[in-house]
N, C-alpha and C positions, 0 to 999 in steps of 0.2 A: 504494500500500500504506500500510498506517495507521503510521503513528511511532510508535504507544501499544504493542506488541508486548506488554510484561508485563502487561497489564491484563489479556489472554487466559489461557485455561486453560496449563497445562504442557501436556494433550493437543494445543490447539488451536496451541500454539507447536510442537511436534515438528509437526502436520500440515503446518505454514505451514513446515516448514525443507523437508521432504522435499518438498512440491509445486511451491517455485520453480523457475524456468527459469535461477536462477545461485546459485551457495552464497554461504550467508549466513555465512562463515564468524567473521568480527568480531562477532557475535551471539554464535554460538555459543561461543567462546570467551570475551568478557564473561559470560555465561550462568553460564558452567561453573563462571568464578572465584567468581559473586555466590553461588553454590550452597557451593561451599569457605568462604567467607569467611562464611556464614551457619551451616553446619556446625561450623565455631572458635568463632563469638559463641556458641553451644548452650553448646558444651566449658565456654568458661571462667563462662558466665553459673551455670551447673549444678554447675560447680568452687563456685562462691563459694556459692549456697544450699547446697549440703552443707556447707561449710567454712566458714560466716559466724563461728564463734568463732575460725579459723586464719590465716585470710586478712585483709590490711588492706582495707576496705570499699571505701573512697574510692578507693587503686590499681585494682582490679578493676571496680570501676562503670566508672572512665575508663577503662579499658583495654576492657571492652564496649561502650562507648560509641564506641569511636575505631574497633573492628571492625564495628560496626552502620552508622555513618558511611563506610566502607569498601564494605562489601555495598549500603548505599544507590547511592553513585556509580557502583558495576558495574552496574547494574540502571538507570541514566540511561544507562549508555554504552551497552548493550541498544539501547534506542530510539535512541540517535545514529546507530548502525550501521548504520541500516535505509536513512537515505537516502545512503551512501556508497555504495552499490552502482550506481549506476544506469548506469552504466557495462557491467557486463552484460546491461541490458532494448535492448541494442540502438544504446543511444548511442553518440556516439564516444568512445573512449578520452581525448583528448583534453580532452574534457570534464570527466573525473573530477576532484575535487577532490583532489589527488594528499598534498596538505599535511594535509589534513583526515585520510585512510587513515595514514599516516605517525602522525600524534597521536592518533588511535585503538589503535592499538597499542601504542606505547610507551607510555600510560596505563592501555592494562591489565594491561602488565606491568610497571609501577610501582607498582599498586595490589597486583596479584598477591602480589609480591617482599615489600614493607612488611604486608601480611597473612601470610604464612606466618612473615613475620621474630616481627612481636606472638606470633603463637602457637609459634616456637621460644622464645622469650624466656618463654613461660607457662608450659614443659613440668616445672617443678618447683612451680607452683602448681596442676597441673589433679587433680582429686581421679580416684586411682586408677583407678576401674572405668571411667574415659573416658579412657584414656591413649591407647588403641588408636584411639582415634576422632580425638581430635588427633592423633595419628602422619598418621592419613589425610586430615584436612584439608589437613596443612604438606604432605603428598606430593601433591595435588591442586592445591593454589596452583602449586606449584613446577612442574607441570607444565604449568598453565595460563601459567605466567610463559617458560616454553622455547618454547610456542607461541607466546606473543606477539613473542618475539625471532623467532621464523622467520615470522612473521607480516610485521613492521616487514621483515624481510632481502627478504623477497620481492615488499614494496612499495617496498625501495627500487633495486631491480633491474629490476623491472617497465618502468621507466620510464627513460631518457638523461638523468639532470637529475641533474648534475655539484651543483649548490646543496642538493638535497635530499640526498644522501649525504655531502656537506661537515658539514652539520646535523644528518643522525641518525646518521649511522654511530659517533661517541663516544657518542650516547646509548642504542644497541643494544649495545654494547659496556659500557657501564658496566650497564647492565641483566643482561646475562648474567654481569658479572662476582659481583652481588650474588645471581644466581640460582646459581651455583659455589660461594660460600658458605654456603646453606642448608646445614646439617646433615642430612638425612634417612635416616630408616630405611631397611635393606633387607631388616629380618626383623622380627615382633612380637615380643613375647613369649610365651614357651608356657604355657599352663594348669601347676603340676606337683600 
């Protein structure tokens, strides 16, 4: 299978999820985040052209810039994910790169976490009529970021390797702890 995976259409990438003989699921959930984390860089880049006399230029440029930079490394890890799988084409188990699955996920719930964190942190610079949309980005990281922890929990259990749970188990841990801190909505605001 090809590593390039985002070169493809969004149709031809859903055909290739649903047609494997194993779930691509470290795809998908890089996927889901680079989609979130692209959806915030909209929010605040669209904050700052409505608001360029309100807003300080240069905070908000680097602050788009560090989310685009963000959405860039989800959309590599995309393509990384594709050859961790091979372990369900049949191979042995054994075989898997067990460390590699392990650093896949706790990087995309690292990246997750630090992307919804930028866009709580922007919720009083995002120009009103997009508030609702940033609500839903920070609610889409964060939930991409809970996956990535059951992600990592499930890769480190998968497996009897006392080393690797020594290793991630504080790092899955410190991950969900920063994902318990999000702030998130659990109602918008109403039209009045």
């Amino acid at each position: 299978m090809t590593s390039n995976l985002t070169e493809k259409t969004f149709r031809q990438i859903i055909k290739e999820i649903s047609d494997q003989h194993y779930p691509m699921t470290e795809m998908v959930i890089a996927a889901s985040a680079a989609q979130a984390a692209a959806l915030g860089e909209a929010c605040m880049q669209i904050s700052l052209d409505n608001q360029v006399d309100k807003l300080d230029w240069h905070d908000v440029t680097a602050r788009v810039e560090q989310m685009a930079h963000i959405k860039d490394t989800l959309l590599e890890w995309c393509n990384q994910g594709i050859e961790s799988k091979s372990y369900a084409q049949g191979s042995d188990v054994k075989t898997v790169n067990q460390q590699e699955l392990c650093d896949y996920s706790a990087e995309i719930g690292r990246f997750s976490v630090e992307a919804a964190t930028m866009l709580q942190d922007f919720r009083p610079l995002v120009f009103e009529p997009l508030s609702n949309d940033l609500e839903m980005a920070i609610n889409l990281l964060a939930g991409v970021a809970h996956a990535a922890v059951l992600l990592l929990d499930g890769n480190l259990y998968r497996w009897p390797d006392e080393t690797l749970r020594q290793e991630y188990e504080p790092l899955r841990a410190e991950i969900q702890a920063q994902v318990d801190q999000l702030v998130l909505v659990d109602q918008l605001r109403k039209a009045e």
